[in-house]
GUMI-444477 format. One record per residue: z, y, x of N, C-alpha, C in turn. Coordinates in steps of 0.02 Angstrom, whole numbers, plus 32768, in hexadecimal, padded with zeros to 4 digits. Layout:
<recs>
ZYXZYXZYX/...
</recs>
This chain:
<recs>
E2CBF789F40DE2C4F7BCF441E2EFF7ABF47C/E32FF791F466E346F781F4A1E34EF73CF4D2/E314F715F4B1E2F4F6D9F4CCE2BAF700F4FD/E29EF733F4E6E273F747F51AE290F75BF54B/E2C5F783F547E2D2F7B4F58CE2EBF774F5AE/E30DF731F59EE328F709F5BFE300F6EEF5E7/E2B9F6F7F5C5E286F6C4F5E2E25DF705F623/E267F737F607E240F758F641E27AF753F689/E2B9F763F66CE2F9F759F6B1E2E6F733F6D7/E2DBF6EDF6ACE2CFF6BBF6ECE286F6B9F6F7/E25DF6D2F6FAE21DF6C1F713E22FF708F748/E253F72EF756E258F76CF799E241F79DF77A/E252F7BBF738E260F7F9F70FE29CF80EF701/E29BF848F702E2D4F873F6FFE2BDF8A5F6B8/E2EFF8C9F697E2E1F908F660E2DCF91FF692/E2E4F937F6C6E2E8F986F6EAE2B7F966F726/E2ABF934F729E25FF93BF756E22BF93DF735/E230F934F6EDE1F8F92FF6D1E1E7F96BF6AC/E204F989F699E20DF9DEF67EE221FA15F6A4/E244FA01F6DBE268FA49F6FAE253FA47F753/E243FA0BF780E224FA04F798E1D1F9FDF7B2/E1B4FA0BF7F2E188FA10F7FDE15FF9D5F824/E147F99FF801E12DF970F838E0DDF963F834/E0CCF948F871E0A3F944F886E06CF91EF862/E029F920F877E002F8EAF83EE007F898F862/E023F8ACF8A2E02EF86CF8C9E07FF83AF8B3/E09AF868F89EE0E1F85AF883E0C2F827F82E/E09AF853F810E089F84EF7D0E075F809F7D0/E037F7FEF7FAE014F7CBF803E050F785F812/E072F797F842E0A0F750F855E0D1F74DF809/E0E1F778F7F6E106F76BF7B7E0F7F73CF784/E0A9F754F77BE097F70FF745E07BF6E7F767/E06FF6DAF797E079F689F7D0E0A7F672F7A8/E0E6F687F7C0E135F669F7BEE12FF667F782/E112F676F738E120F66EF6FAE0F1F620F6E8/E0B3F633F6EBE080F5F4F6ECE0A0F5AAF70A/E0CCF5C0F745E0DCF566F752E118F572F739/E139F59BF714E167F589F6F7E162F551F6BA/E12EF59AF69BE12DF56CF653E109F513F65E/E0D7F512F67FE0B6F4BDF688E0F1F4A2F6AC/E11EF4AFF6C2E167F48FF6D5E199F470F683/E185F4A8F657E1AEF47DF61DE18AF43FF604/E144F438F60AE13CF3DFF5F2E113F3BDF61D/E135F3A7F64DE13BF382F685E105F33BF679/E0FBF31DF645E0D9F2E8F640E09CF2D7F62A/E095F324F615E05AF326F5D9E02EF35FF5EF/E01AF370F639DFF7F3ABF650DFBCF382F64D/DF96F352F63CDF53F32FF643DF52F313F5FC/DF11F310F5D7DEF2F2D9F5B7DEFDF2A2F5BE/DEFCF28BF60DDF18F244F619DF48F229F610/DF6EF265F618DFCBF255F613DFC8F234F5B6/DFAAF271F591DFB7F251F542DFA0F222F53D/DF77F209F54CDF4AF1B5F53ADF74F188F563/DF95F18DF59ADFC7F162F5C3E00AF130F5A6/E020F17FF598E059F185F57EE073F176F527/E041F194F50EE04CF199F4C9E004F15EF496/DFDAF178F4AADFA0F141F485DF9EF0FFF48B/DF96F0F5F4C9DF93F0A8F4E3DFE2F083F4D3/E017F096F4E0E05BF07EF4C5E053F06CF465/E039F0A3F453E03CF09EF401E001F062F3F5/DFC1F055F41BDF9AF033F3F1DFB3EFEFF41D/DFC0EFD4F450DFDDEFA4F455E01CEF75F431/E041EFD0F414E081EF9FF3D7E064EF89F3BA/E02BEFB6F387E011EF93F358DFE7EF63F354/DFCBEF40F395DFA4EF17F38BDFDAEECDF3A0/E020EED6F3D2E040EEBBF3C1E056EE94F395/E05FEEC9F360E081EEC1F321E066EEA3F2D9/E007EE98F2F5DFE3EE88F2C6DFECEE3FF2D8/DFF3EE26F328DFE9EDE3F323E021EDC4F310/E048EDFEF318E09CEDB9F2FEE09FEDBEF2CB/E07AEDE5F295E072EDEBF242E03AEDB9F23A/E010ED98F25FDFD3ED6EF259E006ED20F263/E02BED1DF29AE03AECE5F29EE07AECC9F25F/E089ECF5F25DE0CCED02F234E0B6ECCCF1EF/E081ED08F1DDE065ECEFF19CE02FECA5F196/E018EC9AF1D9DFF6EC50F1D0E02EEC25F1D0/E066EC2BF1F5E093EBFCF1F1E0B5EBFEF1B6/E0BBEC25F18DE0E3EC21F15BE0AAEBFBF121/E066EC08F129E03DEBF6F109E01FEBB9F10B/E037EB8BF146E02CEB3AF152E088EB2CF13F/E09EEB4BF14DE0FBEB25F116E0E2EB28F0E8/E0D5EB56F0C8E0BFEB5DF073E09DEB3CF06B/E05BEB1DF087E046EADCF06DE050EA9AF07A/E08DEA9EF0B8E0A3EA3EF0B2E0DDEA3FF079/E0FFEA7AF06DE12CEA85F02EE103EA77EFE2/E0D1EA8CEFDBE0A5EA7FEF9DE083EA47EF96/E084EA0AEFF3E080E9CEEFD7E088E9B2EFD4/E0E5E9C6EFFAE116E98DEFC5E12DE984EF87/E125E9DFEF67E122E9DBEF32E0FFE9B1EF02/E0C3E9B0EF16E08AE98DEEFAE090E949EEF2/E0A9E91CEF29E0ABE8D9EF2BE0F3E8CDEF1B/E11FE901EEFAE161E8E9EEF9E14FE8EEEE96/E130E919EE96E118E929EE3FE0F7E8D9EE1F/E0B6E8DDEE4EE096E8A3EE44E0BBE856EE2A/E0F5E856EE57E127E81AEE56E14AE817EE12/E16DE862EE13E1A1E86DEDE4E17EE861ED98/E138E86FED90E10BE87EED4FE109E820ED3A/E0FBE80FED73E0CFE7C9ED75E111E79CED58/E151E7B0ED72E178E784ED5CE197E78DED18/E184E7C9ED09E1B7E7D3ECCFE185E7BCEC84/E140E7C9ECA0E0FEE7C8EC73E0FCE783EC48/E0F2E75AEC8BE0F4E6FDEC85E13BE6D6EC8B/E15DE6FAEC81E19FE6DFEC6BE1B0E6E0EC1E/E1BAE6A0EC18E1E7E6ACEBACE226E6C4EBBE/E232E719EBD6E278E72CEBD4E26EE764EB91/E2B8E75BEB76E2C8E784EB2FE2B5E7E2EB4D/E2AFE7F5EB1BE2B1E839EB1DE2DDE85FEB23/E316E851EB2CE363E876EB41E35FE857EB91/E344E828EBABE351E822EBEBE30BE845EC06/E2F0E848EBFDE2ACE87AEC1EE2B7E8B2EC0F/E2D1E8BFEBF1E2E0E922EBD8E325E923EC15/E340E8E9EC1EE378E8F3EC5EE363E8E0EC9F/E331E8C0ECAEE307E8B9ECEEE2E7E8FAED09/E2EAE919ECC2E291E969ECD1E2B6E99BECE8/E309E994ECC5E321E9CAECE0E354E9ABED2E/E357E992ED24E36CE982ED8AE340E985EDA2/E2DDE975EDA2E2C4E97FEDBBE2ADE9BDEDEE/E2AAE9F2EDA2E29FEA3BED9DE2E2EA55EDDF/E30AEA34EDE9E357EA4FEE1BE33FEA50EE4B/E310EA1CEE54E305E9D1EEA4E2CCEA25EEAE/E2A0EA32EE90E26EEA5FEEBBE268EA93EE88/E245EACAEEC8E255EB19EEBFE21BEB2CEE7F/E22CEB03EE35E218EB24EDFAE214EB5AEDEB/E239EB84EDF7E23FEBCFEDE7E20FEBF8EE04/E1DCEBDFEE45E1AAEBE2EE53E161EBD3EE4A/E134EC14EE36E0FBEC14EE0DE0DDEBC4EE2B/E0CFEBC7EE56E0A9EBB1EE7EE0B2EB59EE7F/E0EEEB50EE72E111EB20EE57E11DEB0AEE23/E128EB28EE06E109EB23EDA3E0C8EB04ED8F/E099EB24EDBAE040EB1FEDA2E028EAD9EDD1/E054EAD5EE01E051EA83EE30E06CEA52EDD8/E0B3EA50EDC3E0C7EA2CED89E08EEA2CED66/E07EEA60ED4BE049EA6BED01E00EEA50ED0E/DFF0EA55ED39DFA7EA35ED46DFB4E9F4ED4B/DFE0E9D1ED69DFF8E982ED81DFF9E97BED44/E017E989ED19E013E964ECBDDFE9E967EC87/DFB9E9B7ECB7DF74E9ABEC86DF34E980ECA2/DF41E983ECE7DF18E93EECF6DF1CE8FCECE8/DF63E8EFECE0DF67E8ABECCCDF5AE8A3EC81/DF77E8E9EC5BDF5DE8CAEC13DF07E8C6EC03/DEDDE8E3EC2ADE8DE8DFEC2BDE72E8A6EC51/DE9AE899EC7ADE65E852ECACDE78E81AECAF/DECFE807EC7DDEE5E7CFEC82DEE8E7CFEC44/DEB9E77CEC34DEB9E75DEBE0DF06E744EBEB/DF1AE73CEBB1DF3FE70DEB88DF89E73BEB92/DF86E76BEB94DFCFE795EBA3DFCFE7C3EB50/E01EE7B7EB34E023E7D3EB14E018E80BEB08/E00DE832EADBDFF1E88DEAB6E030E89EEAB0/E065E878EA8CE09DE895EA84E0C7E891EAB3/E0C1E863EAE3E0FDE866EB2CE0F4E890EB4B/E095E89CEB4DE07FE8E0EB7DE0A6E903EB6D/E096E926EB27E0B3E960EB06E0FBE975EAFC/E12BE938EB0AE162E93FEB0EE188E950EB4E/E161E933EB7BE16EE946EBD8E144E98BEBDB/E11EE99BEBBFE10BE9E5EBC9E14CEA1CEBB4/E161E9FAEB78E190EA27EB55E1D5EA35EB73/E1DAEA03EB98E210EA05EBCDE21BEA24EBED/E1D5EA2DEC13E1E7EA61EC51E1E7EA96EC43/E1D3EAA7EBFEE1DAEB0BEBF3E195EB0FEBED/E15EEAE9EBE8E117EAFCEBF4E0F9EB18EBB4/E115EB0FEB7FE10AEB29EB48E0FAEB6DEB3B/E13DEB7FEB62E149EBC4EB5EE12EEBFCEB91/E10DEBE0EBB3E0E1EC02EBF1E099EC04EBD8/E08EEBC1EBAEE050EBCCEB89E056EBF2EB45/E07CEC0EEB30E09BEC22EB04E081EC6EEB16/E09AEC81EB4BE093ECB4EB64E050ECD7EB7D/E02DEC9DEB95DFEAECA2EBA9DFB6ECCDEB64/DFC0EC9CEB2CDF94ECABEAFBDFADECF7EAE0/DFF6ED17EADEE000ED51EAD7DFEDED6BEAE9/DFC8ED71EB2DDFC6ED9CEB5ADF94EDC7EB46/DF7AEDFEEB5DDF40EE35EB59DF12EE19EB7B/DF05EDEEEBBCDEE0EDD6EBDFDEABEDA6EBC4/DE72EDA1EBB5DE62ED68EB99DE5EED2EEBCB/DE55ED3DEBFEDE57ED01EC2CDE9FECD5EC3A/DECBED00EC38DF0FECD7EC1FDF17ECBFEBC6/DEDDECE1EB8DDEF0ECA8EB57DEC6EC71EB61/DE85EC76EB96DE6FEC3FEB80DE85EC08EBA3/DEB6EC0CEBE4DEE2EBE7EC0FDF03EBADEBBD/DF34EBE9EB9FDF6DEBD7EB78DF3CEBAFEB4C/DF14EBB8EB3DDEEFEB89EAFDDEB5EB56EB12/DEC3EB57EB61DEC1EB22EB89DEE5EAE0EB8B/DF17EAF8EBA5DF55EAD1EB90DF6AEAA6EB54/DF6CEAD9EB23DF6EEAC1EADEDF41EA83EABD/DF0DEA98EAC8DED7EA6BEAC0DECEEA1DEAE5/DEE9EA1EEB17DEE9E9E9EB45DF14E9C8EB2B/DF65E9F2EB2FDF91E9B8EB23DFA8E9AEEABB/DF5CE9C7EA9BDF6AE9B6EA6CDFA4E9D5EA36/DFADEA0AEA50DFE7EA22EA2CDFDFEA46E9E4/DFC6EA1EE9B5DFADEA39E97FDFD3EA5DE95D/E02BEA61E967E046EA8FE937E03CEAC8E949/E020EAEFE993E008EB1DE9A4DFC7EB40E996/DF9DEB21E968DF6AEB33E940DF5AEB83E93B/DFAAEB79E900DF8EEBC7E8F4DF9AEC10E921/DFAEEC0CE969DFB2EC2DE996DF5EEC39E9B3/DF37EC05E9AADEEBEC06E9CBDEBEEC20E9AB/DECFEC20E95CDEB1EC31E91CDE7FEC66E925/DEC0EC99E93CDE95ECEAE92CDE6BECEDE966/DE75ECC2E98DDE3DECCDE9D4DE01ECCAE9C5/DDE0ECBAE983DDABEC8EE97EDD68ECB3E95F/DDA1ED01E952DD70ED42E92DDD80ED7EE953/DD89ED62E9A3DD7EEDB5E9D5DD32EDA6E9E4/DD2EEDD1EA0ADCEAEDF8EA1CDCD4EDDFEA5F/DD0CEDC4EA72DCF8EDA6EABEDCDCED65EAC1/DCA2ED4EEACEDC8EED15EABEDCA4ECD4EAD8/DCBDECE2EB1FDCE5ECA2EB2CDD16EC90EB14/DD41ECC2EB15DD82ECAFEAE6DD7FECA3EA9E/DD44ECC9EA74DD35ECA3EA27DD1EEC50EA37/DCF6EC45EA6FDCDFEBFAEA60DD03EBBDEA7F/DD4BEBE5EAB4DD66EBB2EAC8DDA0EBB6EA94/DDC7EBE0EA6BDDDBEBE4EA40DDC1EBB9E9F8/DD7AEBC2E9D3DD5DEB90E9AADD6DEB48E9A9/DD43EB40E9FFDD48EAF6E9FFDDA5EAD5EA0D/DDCFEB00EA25DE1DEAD3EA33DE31EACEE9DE/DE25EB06E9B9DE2CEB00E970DE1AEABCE94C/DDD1EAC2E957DDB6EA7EE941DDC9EA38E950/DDE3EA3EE990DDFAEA04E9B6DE38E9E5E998/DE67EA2AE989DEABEA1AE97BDEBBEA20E937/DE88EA13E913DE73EA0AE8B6DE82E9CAE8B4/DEA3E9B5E889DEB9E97FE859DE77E972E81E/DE50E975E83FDE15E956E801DE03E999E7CF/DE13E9D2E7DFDE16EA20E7BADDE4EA46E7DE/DDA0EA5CE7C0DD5CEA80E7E2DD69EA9EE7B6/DD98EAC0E77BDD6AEAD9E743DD6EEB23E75C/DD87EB37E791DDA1EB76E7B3DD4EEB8EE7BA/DD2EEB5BE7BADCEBEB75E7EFDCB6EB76E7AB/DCD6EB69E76DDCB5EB94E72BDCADEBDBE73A/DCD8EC0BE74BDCECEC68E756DCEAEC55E78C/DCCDEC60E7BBDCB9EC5AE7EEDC6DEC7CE809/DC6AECC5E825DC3DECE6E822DC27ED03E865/DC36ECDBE8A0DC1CECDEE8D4DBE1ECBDE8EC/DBC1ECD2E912DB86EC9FE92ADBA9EC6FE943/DB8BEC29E945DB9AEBFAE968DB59EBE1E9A9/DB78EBD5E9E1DB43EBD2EA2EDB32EB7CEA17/DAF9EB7AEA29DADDEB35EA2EDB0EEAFAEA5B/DB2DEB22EA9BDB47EAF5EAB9DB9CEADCEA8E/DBAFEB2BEA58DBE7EB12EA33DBD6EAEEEA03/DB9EEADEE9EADB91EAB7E9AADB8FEA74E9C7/DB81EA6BE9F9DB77EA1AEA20DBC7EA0DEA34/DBE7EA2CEA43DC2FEA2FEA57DC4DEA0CEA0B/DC48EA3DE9E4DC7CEA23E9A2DC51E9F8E96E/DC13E9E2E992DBFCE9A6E969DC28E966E98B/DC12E95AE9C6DC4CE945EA03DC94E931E9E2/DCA2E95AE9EDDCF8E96FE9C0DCF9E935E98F/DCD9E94CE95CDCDBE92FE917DCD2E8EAE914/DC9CE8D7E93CDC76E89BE93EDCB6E870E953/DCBFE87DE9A3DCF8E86AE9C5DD3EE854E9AC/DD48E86CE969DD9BE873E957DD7EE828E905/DD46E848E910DD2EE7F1E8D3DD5AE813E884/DD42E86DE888DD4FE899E85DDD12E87DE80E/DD1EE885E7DDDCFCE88FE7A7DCC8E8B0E79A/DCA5E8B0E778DC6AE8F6E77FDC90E91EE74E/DC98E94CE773DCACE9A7E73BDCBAE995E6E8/DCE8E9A4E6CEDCDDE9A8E681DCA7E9CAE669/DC9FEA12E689DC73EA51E67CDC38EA58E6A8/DC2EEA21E6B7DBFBEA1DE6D8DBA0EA32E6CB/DBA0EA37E672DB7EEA43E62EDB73EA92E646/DBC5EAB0E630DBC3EAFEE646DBABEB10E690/DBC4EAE0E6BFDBA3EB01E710DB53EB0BE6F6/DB38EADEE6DADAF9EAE0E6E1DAD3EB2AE6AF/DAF4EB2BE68CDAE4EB87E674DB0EEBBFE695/DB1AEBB8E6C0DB57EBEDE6E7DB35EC20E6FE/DB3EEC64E6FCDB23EC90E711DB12EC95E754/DB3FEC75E77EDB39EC81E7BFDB1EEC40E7DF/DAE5EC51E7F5DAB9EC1BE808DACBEBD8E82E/DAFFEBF6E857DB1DEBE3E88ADB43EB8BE86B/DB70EBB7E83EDB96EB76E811DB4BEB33E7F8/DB18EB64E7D9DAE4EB31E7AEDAC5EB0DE7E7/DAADEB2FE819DA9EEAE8E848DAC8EAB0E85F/DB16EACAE861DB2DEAA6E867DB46EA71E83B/DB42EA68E805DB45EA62E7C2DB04EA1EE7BA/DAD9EA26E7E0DA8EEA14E7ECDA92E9D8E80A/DAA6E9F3E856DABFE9B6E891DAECE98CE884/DB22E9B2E865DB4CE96FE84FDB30E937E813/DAFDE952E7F1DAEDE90CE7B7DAC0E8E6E7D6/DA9CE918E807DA7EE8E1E829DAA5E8A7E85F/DAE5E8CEE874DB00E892E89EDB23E861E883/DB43E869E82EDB67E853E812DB41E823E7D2/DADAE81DE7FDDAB6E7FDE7B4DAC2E81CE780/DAC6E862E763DAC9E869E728DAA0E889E703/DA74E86CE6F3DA2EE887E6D9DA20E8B8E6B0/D9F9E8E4E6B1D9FEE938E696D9E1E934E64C/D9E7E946E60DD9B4E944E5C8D998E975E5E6/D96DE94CE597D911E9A5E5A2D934E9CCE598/D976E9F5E576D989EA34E566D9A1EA41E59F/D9B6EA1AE5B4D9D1EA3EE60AD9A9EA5FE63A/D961EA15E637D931EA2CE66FD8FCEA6BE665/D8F1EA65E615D8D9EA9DE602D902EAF9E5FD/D93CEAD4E606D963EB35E612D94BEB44E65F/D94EEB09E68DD956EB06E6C0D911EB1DE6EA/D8F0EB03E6D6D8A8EB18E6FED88CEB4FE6CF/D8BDEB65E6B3D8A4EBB4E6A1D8CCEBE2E6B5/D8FAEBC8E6E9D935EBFBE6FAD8FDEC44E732/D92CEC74E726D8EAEC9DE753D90DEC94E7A9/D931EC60E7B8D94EEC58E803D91EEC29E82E/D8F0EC23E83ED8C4EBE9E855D8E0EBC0E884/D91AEBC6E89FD943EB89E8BDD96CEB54E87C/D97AEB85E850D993EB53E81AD956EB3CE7E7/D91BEB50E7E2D8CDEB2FE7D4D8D4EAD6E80B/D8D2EADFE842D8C0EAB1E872D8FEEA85E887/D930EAA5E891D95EEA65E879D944EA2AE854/D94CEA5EE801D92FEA37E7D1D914EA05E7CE/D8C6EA15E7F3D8A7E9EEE808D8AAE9C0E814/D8DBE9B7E854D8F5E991E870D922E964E858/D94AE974E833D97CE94DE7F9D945E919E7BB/D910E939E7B7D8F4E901E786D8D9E8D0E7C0/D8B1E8EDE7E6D88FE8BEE809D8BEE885E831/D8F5E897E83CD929E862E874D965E83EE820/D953E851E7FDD97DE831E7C3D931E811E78F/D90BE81DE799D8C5E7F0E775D8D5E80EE721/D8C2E852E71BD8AAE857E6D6D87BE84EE6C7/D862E818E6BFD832E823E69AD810E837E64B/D838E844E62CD83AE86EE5ECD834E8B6E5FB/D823E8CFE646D81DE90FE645D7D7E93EE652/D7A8E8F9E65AD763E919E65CD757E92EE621/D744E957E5FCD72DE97DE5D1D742E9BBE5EA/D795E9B9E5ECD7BBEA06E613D78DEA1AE652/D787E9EEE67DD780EA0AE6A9D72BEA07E6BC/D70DEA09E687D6B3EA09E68ED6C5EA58E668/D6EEEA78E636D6F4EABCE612D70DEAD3E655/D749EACCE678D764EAF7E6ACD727EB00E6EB/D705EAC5E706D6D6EAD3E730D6A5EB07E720/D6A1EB11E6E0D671EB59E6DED688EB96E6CB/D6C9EB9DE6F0D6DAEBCEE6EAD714EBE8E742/D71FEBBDE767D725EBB2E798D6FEEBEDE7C0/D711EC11E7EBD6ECEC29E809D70BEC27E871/D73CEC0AE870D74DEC02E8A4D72AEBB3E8CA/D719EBC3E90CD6DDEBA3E92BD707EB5EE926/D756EB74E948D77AEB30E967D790EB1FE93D/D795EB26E8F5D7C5EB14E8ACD77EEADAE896/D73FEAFEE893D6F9EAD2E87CD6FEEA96E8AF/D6FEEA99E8E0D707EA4EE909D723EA23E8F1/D778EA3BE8F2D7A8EA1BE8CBD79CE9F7E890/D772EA0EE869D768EA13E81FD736E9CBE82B/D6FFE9DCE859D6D4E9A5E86DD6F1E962E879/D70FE960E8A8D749E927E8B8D75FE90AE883/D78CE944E85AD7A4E926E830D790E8F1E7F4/D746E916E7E6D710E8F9E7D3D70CE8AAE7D8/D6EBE8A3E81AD6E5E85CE84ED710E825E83B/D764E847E830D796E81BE831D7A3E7F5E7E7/D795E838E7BDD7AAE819E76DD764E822E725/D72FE81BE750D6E2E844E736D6B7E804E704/D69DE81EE6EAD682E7E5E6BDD629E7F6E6B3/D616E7E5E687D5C3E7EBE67ED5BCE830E668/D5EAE851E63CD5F0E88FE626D5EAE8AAE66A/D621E8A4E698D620E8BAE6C2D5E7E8CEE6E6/D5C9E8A0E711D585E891E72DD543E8A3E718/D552E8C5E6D2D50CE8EAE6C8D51AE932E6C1/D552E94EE6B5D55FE97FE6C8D558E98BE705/D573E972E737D570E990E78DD520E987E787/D4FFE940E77BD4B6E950E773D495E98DE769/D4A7E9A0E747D484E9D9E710D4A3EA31E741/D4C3EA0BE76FD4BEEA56E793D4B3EA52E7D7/D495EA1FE7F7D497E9FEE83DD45DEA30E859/D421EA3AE83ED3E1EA3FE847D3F5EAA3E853/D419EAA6E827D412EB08E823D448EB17E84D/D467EADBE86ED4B2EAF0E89ED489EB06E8DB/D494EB4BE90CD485EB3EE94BD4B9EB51E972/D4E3EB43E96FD534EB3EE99DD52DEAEDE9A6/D51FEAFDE9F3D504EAA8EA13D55CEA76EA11/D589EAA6EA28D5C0EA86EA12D5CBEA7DE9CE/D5D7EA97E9ABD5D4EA79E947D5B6EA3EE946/D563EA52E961D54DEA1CE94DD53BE9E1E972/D55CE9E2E9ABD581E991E9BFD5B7E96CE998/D5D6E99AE978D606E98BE957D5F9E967E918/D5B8E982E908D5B0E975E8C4D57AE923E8CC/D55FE90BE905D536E8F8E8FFD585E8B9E90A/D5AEE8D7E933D5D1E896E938D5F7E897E8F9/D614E8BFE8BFD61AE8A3E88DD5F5E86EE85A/D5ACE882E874D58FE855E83BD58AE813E860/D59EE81AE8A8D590E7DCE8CDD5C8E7A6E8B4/D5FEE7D5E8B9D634E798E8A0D63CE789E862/D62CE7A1E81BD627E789E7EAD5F6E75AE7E1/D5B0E761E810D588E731E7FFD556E733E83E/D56BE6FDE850D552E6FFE8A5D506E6F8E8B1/D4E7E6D5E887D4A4E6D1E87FD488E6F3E86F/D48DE736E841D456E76FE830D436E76DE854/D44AE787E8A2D40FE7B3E8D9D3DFE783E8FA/D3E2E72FE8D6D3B4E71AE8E5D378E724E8D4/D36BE751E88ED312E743E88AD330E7A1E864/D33AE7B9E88DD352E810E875D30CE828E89E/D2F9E84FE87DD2BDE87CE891D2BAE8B9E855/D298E8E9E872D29BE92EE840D253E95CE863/D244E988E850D1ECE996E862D1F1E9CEE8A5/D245E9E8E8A8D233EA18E8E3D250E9DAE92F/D222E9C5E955D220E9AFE995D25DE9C4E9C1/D268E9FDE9BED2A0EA08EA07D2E0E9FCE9D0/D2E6EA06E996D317E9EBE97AD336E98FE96E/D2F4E974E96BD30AE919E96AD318E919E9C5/D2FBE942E9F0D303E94EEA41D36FE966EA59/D36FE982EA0FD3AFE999EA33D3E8E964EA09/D3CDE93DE9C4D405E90FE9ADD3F0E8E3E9DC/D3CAE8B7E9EFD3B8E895EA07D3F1E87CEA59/D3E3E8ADEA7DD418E8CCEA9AD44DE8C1EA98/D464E8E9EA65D4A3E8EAEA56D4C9E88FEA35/D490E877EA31D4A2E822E9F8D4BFE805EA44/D483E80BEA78D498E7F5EABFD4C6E7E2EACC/D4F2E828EAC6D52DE84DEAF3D571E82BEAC4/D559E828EA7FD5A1E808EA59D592E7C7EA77/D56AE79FEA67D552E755EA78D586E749EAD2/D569E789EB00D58AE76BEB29D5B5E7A6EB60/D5D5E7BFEB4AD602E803EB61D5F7E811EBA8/D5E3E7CCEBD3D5E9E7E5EC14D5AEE800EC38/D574E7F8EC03D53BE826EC0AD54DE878EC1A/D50DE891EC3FD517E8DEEC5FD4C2E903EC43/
</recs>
């Protein structure tokens, strides 16, 4: 209240002119004149729109656009140091690896080189660490004739163990499959059973890059993959045939049991390996086998007599062909025929050529009897016309494939 009366005083109010006095409407009128330029007298800078955008807008967005470019330059320059710093690192790593690698120095003087090294540059930095770690997993992958165990011992040096150590703990799967990255490369088989349990999660990359470092870092020991109840991917069965082949491994003790294994996965594989290892299947095998109800492990099969030459298995497989009902397993079966087929053979496929009308089958079949006995379809005739029209044909096309 008494901010007002102060404020009416000085604008030319009085209490007693304004209550006890009599003034004019001309008096009245000039009064709030004198009040109106009073008050636009207290902010002197800011009576326009223009004034605020002058004064206040344009100042603020110029700091900040200021302030963006010296945060732009700031950071490219720090970001071209950071990379002539990462490649001296690089070519100072390169040197330091190369000499210590191809040198016959003892292992108390390289465990004392790694750690003066680690002084010389800023290790304690991620970024710098993963420059070291990659430099030693490249060289142990692209350079022959370098020790497994020197690798593994200059890995152990720098602490890398324990970072991969850490990796495979982790919750992340993309950091275990880093760590069992590592592992795998530089061979570190006493780390085995850290990769183990990876090999029955649910995530499929990490079960199959987990499988195969397992397999890799086996001492001649598959029997793990007896209990073993995951699917296996076509591209992992080619992987740890690979593996096996590669290491100039044994064939499986239980290799008998893969082949009755519940899980299909193991029995094909079980399959591929006797075939890569020549080891020829008995009738009790081939006969569980092409009665399995999995029709990839039917055609394997197949495939295992025909690329290993049973021929002790036609009889089996003239009973299994009539019972076959898969289009691409009967092909197979045909082939297989071709490869290990005898006279038995050849009058059987005979004896069903004529009532086949699956024009593919029975190309198939005409070229089985072609290759057991190449001359039949010379004087072959039968009483329905478009049928000697369509072997006929078909004798052509084996005779000379590049026919259309």
């Amino acid at each position: 209240m008494t901010n007002y009366l102060w404020f009416l005083t000085r604008s030319g109010f009085t209490i007693n002119s304004i209550f006890f006095s009599e003034y004019s409407l001309q008096n009245i009128s000039e009064t709030l004149q004198n009040t109106l330029f009073y008050i636009q007298n207290l902010f002197p800078t800011v009576k326009e729109p223009y004034d605020i955008l002058s004064y206040i807008i344009i100042p603020f967005l110029l700091f900040i656009i200021i302030s963006l470019v010296i945060l732009l330059i700031a950071n490219r320059y720090g970001f071209e140091k950071k990379l002539i710093i990462k490649k001296e690192i690089d070519n100072r790593t390169n040197d330091f690896l190369t000499e210590i690698i191809f040198s016959n120095h003892e292992t108390s003087y390289i465990k004392e080189k790694i750690n003066e090294f680690k002084k010389e540059i800023p290790f304690k930095k991620k970024w710098c660490r993963d420059i070291v770690l990659n430099k030693i997993i490249t060289i142990k992958r692209n350079i022959n004739g370098v020790s497994p165990n020197q690798m593994l011992l200059i890995y152990k040096y720098f602490g890398f163990h324990y970072y991969s150590n850490k990796l495979i703990r982790s919750r992340s799967w993309e950091n275990k499959l880093l760590g069992i990255y590592h592992y795998q490369i530089l061979e570190y088989k006493i780390k085995t059973g850290y990769i183990r349990p990876n090999i029955y999660v649910k995530n499929k990359f990490l079960k199959s890059n987990a499988l195969i470092a397992v397999i890799s870092l086996s001492d001649q020991k598959f029997d793990f993959l007896s209990n073993y109840k995951k699917k296996i991917s076509t591209a992992d069965e080619l992987k740890i045939l690979d593996i096996i082949y590669q290491k100039k491994s044994s064939l499986p003790q239980k290799i008998n049991e893969w082949l009755y294994n519940e899980n299909t996965s193991i029995t094909i594989l079980a399959i591929k390996l006797m075939i890569r290892y020549r080891e020829s299947l008995n009738i009790s095998q081939i006969t569980y086998l092409l009665s399995h109800s999995d029709k990839t492990v039917r055609k394997e099969t197949l495939l295992a007599i025909r690329n290993l030459y049973v021929t002790e298995a036609n009889s089996v497989l003239i009973d299994y062909y009539n019972t076959e009902i898969h289009k691409r397993n009967k092909i197979s079966a045909l082939k297989t025929f071709g490869a290990v087929g005898n006279t038995e053979t050849k009058n059987f496929i005979l004896s069903l050529l004529q009532e086949e009308k699956d024009l593919e089958v029975k190309f198939e079949m005409v070229h089985c009897i072609h290759k057991i006995d190449r001359n039949f379809f010379k004087n072959y005739t039968v009483e329905d016309e478009s049928e000697n029209d369509i072997v006929s044909r078909i004798v052509l096309h084996v005779n000379n494939p590049y026919l259309n």
